[in-house]
C-alpha positions as CSV (number, residue, x, y, z in Angstrom):
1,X,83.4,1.9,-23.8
2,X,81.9,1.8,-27.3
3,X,82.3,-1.9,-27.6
4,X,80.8,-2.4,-24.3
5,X,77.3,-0.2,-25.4
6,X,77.2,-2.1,-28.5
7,X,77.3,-5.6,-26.7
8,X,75.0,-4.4,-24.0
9,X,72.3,-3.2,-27.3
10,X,72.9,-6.3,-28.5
11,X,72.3,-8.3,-25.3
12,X,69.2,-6.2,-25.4
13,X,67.9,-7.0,-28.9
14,X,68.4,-10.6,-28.4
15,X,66.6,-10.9,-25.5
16,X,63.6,-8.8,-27.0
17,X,63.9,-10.9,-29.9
18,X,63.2,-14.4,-27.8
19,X,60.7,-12.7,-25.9
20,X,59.3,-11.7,-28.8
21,X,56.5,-14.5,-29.5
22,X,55.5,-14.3,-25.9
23,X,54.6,-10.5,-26.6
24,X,52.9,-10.9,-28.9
25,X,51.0,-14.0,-27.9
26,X,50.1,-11.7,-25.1
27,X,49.1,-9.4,-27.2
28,X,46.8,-11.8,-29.8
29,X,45.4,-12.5,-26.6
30,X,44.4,-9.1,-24.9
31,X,43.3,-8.0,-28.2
32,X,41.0,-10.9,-28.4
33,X,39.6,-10.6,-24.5
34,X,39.2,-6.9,-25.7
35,X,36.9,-8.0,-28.7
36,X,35.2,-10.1,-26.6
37,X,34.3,-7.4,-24.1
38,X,33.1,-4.9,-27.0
39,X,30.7,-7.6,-28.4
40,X,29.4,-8.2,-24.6
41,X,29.4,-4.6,-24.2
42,X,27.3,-4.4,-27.5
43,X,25.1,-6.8,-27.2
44,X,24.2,-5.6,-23.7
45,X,23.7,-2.5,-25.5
46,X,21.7,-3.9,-28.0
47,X,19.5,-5.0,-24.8
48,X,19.2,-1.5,-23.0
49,X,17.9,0.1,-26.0
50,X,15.7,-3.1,-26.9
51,X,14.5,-2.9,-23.5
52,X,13.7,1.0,-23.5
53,X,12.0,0.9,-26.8
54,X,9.3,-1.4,-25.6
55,X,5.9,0.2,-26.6
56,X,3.7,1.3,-23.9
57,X,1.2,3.8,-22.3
58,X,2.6,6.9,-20.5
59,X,2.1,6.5,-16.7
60,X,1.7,9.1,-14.5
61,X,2.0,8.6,-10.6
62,X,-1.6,10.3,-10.2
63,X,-2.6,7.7,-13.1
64,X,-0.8,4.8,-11.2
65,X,-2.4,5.6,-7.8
66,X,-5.8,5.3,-9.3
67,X,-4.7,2.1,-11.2
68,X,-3.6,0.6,-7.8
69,X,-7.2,1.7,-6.4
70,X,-9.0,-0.4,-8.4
71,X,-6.7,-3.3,-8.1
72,X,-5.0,-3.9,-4.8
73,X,-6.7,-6.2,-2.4
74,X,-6.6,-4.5,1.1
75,X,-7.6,-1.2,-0.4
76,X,-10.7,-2.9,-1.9
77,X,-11.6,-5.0,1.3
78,X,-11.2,-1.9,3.1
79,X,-14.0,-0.2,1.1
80,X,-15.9,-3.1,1.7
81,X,-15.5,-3.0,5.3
82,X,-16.7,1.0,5.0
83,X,-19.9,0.0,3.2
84,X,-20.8,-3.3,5.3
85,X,-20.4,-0.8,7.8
86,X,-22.7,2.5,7.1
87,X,-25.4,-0.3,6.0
88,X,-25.0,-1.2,9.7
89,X,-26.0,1.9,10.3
90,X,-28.7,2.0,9.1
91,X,-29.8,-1.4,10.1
92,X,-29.9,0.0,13.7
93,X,-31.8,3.1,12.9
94,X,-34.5,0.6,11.6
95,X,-34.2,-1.4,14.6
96,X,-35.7,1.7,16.5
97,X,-38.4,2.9,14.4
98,X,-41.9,1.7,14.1
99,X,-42.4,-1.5,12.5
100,X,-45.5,-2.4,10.1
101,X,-46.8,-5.7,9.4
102,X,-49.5,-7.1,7.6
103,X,-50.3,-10.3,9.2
104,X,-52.7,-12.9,7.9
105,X,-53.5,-16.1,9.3
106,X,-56.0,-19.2,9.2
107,X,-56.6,-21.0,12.1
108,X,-58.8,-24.7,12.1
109,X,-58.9,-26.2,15.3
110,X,-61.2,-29.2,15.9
111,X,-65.0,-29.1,17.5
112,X,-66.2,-30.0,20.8
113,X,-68.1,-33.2,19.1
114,X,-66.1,-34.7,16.0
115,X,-69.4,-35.8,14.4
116,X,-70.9,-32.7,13.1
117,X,-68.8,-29.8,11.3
118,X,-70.8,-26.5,13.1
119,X,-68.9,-23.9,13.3
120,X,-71.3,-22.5,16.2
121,X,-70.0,-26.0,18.4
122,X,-67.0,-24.7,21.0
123,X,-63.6,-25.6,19.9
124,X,-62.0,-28.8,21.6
125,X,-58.8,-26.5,22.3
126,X,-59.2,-24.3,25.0
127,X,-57.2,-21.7,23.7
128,X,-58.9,-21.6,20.8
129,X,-61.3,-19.1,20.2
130,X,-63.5,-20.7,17.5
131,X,-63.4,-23.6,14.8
132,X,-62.7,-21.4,12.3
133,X,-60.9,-18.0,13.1
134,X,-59.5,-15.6,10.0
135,X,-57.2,-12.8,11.4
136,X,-56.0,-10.4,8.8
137,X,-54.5,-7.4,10.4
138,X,-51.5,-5.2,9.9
139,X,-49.3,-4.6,13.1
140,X,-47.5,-1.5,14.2
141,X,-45.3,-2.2,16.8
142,X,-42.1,-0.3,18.3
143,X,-39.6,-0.7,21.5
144,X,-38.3,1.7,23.7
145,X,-35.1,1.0,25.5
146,X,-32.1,2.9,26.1
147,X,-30.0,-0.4,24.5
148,X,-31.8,0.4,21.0
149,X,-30.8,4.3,21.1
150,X,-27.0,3.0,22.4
151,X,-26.6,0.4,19.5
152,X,-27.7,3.5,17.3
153,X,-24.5,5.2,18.7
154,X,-22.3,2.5,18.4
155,X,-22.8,1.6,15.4
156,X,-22.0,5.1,14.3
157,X,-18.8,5.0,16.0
158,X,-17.9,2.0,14.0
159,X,-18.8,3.6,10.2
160,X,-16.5,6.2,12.0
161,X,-13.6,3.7,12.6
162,X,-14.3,2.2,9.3
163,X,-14.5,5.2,7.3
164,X,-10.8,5.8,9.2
165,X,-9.7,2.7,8.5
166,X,-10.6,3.1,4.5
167,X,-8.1,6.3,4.8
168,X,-5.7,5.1,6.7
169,X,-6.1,1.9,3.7
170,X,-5.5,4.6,0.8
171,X,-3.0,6.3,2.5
172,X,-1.0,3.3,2.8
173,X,-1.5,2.3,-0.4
174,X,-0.2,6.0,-1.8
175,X,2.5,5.7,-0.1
176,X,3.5,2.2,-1.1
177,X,2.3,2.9,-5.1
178,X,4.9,6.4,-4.6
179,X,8.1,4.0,-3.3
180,X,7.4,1.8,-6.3
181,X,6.8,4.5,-8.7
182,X,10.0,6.1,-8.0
183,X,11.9,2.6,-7.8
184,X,11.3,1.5,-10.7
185,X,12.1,4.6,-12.2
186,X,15.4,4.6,-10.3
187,X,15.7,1.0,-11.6
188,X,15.8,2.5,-15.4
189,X,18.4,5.2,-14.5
190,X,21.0,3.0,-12.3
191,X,20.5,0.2,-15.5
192,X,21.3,3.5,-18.0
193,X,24.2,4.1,-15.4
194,X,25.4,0.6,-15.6
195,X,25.2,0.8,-19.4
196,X,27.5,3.6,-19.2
197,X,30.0,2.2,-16.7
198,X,30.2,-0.8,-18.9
199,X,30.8,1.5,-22.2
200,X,33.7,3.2,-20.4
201,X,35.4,0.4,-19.0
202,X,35.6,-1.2,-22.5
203,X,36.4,2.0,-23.6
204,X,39.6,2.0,-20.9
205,X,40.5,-1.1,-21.8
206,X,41.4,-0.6,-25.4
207,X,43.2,2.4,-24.0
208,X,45.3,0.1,-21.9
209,X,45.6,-2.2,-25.1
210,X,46.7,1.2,-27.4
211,X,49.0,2.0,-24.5
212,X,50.5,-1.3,-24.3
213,X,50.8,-1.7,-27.7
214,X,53.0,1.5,-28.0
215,X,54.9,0.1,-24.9
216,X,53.6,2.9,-23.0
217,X,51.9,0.7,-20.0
218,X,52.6,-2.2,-18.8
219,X,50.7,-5.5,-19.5
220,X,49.0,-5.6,-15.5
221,X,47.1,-2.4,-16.5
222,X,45.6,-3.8,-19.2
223,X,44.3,-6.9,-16.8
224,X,43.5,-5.0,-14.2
225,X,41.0,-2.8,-17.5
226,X,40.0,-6.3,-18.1
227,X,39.0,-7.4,-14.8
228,X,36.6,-4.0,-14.3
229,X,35.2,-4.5,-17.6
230,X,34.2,-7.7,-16.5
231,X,32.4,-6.3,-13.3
232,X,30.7,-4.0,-15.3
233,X,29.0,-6.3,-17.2
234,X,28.2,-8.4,-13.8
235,X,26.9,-5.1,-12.6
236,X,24.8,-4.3,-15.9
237,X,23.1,-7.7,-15.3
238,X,22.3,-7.0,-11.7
239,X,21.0,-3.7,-12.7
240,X,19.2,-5.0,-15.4
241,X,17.4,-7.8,-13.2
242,X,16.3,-5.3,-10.5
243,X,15.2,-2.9,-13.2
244,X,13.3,-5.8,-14.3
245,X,12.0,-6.5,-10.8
246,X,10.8,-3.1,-9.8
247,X,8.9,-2.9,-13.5
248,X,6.8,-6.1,-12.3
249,X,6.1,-5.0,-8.8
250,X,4.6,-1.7,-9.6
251,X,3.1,-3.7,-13.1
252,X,1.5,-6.2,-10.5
253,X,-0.9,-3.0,-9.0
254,X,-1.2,-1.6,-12.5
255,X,-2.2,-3.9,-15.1
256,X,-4.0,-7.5,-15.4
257,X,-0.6,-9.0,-17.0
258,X,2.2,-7.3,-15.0
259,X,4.1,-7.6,-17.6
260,X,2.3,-5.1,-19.8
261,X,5.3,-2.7,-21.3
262,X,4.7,0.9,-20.1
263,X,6.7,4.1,-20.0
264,X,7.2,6.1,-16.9
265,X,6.5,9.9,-16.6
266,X,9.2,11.5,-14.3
267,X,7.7,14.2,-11.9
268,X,9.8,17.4,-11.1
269,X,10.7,17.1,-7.1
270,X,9.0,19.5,-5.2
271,X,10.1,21.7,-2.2
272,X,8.5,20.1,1.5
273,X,5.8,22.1,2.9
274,X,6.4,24.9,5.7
275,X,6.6,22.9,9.0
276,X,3.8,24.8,10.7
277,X,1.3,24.4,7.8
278,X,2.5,20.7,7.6
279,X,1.9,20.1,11.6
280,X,-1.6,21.9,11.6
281,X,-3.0,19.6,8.6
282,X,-1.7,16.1,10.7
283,X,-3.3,17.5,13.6
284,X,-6.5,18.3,11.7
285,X,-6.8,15.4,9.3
286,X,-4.8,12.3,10.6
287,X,-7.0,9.1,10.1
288,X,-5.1,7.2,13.2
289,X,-6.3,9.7,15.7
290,X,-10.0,9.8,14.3
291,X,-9.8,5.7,14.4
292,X,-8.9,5.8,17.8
293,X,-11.5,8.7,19.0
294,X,-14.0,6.8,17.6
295,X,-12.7,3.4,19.0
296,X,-12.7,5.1,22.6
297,X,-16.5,6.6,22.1
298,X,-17.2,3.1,20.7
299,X,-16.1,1.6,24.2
300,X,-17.8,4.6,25.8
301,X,-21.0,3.3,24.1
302,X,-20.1,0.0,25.1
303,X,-20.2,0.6,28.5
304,X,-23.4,2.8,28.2
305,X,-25.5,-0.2,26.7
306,X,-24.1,-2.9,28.8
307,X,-25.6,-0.3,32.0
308,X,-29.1,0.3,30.2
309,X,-29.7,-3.5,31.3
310,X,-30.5,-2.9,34.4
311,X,-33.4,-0.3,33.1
312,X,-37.0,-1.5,31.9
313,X,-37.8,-1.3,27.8
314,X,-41.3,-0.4,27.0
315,X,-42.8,-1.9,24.2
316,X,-46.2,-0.7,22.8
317,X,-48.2,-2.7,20.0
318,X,-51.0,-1.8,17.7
319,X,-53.4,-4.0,15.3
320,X,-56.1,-2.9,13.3
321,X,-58.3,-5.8,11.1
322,X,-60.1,-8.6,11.5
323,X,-60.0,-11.8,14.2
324,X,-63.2,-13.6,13.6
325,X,-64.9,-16.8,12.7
326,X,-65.5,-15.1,8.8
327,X,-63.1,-13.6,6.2
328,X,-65.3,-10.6,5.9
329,X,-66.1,-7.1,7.4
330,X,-69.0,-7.9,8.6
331,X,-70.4,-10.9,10.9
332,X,-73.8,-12.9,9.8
333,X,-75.9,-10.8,12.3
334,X,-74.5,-7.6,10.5
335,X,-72.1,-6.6,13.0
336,X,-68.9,-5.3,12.2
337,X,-65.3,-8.3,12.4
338,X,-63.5,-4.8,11.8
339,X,-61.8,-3.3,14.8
340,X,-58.5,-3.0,16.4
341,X,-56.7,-3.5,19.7
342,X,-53.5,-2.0,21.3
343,X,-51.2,-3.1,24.2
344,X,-48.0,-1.8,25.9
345,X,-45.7,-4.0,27.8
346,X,-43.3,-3.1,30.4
347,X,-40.4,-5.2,31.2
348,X,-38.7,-4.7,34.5
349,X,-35.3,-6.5,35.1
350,X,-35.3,-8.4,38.7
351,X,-32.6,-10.8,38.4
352,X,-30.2,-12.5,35.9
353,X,-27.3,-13.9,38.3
354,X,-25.6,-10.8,37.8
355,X,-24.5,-10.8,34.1
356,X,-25.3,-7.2,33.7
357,X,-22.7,-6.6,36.3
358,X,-20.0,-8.9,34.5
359,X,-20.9,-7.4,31.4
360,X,-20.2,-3.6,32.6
361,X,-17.4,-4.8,34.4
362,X,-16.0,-6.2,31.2
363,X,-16.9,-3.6,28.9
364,X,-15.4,-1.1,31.0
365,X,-12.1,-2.2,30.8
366,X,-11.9,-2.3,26.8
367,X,-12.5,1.3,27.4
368,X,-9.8,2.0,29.4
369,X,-7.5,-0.6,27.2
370,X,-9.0,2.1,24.2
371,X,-7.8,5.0,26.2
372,X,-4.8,3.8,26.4
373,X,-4.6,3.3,22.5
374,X,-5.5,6.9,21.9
375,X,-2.8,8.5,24.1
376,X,-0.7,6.5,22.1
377,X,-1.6,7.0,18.9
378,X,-1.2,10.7,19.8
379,X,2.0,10.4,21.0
380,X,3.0,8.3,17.9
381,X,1.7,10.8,15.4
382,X,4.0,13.5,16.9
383,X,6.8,11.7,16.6
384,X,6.1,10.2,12.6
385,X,5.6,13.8,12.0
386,X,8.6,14.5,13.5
387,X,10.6,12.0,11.7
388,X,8.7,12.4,7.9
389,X,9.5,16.4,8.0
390,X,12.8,16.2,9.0
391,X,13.6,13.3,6.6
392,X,11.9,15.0,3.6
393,X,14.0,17.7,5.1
394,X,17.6,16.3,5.0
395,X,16.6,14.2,1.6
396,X,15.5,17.5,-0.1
397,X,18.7,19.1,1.2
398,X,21.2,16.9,-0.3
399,X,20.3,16.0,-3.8
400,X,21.9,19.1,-5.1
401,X,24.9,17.9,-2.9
402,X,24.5,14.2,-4.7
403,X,23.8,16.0,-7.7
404,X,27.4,18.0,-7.2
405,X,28.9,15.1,-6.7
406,X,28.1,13.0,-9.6
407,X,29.2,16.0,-11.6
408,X,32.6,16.2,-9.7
409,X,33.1,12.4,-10.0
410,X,32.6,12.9,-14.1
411,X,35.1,15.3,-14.4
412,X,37.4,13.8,-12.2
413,X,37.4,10.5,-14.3
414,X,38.0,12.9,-16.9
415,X,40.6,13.9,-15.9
416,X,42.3,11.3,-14.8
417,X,42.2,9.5,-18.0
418,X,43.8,12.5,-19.6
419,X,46.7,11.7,-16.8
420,X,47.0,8.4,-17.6
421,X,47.2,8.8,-21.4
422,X,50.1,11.3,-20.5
423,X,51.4,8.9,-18.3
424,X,51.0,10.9,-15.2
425,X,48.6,8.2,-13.5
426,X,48.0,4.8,-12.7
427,X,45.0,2.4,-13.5
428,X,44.3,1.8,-10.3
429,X,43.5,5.9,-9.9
430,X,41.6,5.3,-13.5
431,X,39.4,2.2,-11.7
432,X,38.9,4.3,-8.9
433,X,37.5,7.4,-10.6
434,X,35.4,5.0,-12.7
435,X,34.2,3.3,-9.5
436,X,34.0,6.6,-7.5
437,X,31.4,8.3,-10.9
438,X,29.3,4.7,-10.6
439,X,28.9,5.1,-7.0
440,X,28.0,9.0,-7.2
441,X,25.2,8.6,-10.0
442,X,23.9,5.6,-8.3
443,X,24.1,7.5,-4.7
444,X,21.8,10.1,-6.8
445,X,19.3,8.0,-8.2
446,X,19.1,6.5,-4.6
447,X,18.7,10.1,-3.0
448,X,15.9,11.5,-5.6
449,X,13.8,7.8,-4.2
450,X,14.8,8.5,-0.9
451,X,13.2,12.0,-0.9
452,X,10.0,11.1,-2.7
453,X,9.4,8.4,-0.4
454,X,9.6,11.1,2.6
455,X,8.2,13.2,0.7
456,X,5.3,11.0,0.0
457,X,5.0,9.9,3.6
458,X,4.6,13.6,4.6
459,X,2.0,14.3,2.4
460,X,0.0,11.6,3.3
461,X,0.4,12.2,6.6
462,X,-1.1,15.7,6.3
463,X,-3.7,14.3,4.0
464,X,-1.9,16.0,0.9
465,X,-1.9,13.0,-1.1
C-alpha cells in the first residue's frame, strides 16, 4: 500500500511538473490581461474626473428655464404671434373710430378758350368747377356697421387664442427644459455608476487572479472576471457618450456654444400636490381650454359678421376749409372761401348673387367643427390630468422602493464576494450580484427622471410651473 501512494504522488508531481509551463503561461497571461484592464480602468478614470472637473457656472432648473426662454425658437415665435396679435387689436379699434385728415389739393384744368389765361373763363371740363381750384380741408369721417363692431370682437378672440397659445408655448417648453434638466443630470450619475461597476469588476478580477494564483479557483473564473471587466468598460463608454449627449441637448437651449462646460444644481424631489387642489387649478388655469373657448367665440363672431352683410352701414363725413378758385380765406370781393360741408351715406344691400348666404353657410360650420374641438379638448384635459397625477403618483411612490433596492443590491454583492473568497460561491453568483447592483442604481437614476418628468407635467398642467 505504501508503495502504491508513493507512485501515485509521484505520478502526480510529474504530471504537475509538465503542466507546469502551461500554468504559468496561463498565468503570465491573465496577469497581463489583468494589467491591461487596470490601465483601461485608470485611464477611464482619469476621464470621469477630467470630465467632472470641467469649470463652469452653477445651473439652476429655474435659471435653465429662463435661459431656454430667451433662446428657443417656437417659444420666441410664439411671443411674436402674441404681439402681432394685440397690435391687431388695436388696428380694429382704429378701424371704428373717427378718422381725421387734412387734405390739400391743387387742381388746374384747362379754359373754355385756350388763347387767354382768365381765370373768370368756364373750365373746358365739365366737372370742373373752375380753372384754378385750391381745396385745403381736414376731413372727419367715420362708418357704422355692425361688421366693424364684429371684427372688433374677433380680433379679441384671436389675442385670446394667441395669448393661449404663448402659454401653452412656455408650458411646453418647461416641460421639455425639466426632462432635459433631469437627463442630463441622470446622464452624470449612471456615467459615475459605470465608473464604479468598472472599478469593481477589475477589482474582481484580480481576486480571481489572487484566487487562482493560490489554486483556490479555477482558471474559467478568472475569464469569465475578464469577460465582465470588459463589458464594463463597453458600458462606461456608452454611459459616457449619452452623458455627453444629454449635456449638449440641454447646452443647445442654454448657451450660444452648446458646448459651454457647466455644473448642474440637483433639486430635492418634492411630494405631488393634493389631488383636489391639483384638479381645481387645471380646471381654472388650463391654456388648451381657454384656446379652444376663444376659438369657438371666434367662430361665433365669424358667423355674426358674415350675417351683418345683409344690414346697411351708415357712413357720415365732415369737411371744414377751403374749395375755391384762391389759396386764401377770403375771395377778391371780400367774401369768405372758409366754410364747411357734411354728408351721410347709407348703403343698402339688394343683391350680390347670394355670397352672403354662402359666406354664413360656410362660416357656420367652422363653428360647429370648433365645437367639436372644445368638447374635446375637455375631455382630453380630464384624462392628461388623470394620467400626470397618477404617474407623479406611482413615480413618487417607488423611489424609496428603487432606492431600497440599490442599497440591498450593494450589500448583496457584498456579500457574495465575502462567499466567494471563502469559497462558498461561484463567479457566476459574483457577476450576477455585480450586474443585479448596476441594474438597481441605474433603475434609480431612471425613477428620480421618471418622477420629475410627471412631476413637471403636473405642474404645468395646473399652471404651477
Amino acid at each position: 500500500m505504501n508503495s502504491f501512494r508513493i507512485n501515485s504522488i509521484v505520478r502526480t508531481g510529474a504530471l504537475l511538473m509538465g503542466a507546469c509551463p502551461v500554468v504559468l503561461s496561463s498565468l503570465l497571461c491573465v496577469s497581463s490581461v489583468a494589467q491591461s484592464i487596470d490601465a483601461s480602468a485608470a485611464t477611464q478614470a482619469a476621464q470621469v474626473t477630467a470630465a467632472s472637473a470641467k469649470p463652469g457656472e452653477s445651473i439652476t432648473l429655474e435659471e435653465a428655464i429662463r435661459r431656454a426662454r430667451a433662446n428657443e425658437p417656437n417659444f420666441a415665435a410664439a411671443v411674436s404671434a402674441a404681439r402681432v396679435a394685440k397690435l391687431d387689436l388695436a388696428l380694429a379699434r382704429a378701424a371704428v373710430l373717427p378718422s381725421v385728415v387734412y387734405h390739400n389739393q391743387f387742381l388746374y384744368i384747362e379754359p373754355h378758350h385756350a388763347a387767354g389765361v382768365d381765370t373768370n373763363q368756364p373750365p373746358r371740363f365739365i366737372g370742373g368747377n373752375a380753372v384754378h381750384e385750391y381745396t385745403s380741408q381736414g376731413v372727419a369721417s367715420e362708418t357704422i356697421g355692425l361688421q366693424g363692431i364684429t371684427a372688433v370682437a374677433r380680433a379679441s378672440a384671436a389675442a385670446s387664442i394667441a395669448r393661449a397659445g404663448l402659454e401653452v408655448a412656455r408650458r411646453g417648453l418647461v416641460a421639455a427644459v425639466v426632462t432635459l434638466y433631469y437627463s442630463a443630470l441622470a446622464g452624470d450619475q449612471k456615467l459615475a455608476v459605470a465608473q464604479r461597476a468598472v472599478d469593481e469588476s477589475t477589482d474582481f478580477t484580480n481576486l480571481t487572479l489572487h484566487r487562482e494564483n493560490a489554486r483556490e479557483a479555477a482558471h474559467a473564473d478568472v475569464i469569465k472576471a475578464q469577460l465582465t471587466a470588459q463589458q464594463r468598460q463597453r458600458d462606461l463608454s456608452d454611459a459616457r457618450l449619452a452623458a455627453e449627449k444629454a449635456r449638449l441637448d440641454l447646452g443647445v437651449l442654454l448657451f450660444d456654444d452648446p458646448r459651454t462646460p457647466y455644473t448642474l444644481v440637483p433639486a430635492v424631489p418634492v411630494e405631488p400636490p393634493a389631488r383636489n387642489d391639483a384638479e381645481a387649478a387645471a380646471a381654472r388655469n388650463n391654456p388648451d381650454l381657454e384656446s379652444a373657448l376663444a376659438t369657438l367665440h371666434a367662430a361665433s363672431l365669424d358667423v355674426i359678421g358674415a350675417r351683418a352683410g345683409y344690414l346697411p352701414d351708415l357712413s357720415l363725413n365732415f369737411n371744414y376749409g377751403i374749395d375755391s378758385q384762391q389759396f386764401a380765406i377770403h375771395a377778391p370781393d371780400g367774401s369768405r372761401n372758409l366754410g364747411y360741408s357734411a354728408s351721410a351715406t347709407l348703403d343698402i344691400p339688394v343683391w350680390d348673387w347670394f355670397s352672403i348666404h354662402d359666406r354664413i353657410k360656410q362660416k357656420t360650420s367652422m363653428r360647429e367643427a370648433a365645437r367639436v374641438a372644445l368638447t374635446n379638448t375637455q375631455r382630453r384635459l380630464i384624462a392628461q390630468f388623470d394620467e400626470a397625477y397618477n404617474e407623479s403618483t406611482v413615480a413618487h411612490d417607488q423611489l424609496q422602493s428603487l432606492a431600497d433596492s440599490a442599497a440591498t443590491a450593494r450589500e448583496s454583492l457584498r456579500l457574495t464576494r465575502l462567499r466567494y473568497t471563502s469559497g462558498e460561491a461561484t463567479v457566476l453568483e459574483v457577476v450576477d450580484a455585480q450586474s443585479s447592483l448596476t441594474a438597481a442604481e441605474i433603475a434609480h437614476e431612471d425613477g428620480i427622471v421618471r418622477y420629475q418628468t410627471a412631476l413637471a407635467n403636473l405642474q404645468t398642467l395646473t399652471g404651477n410651473l
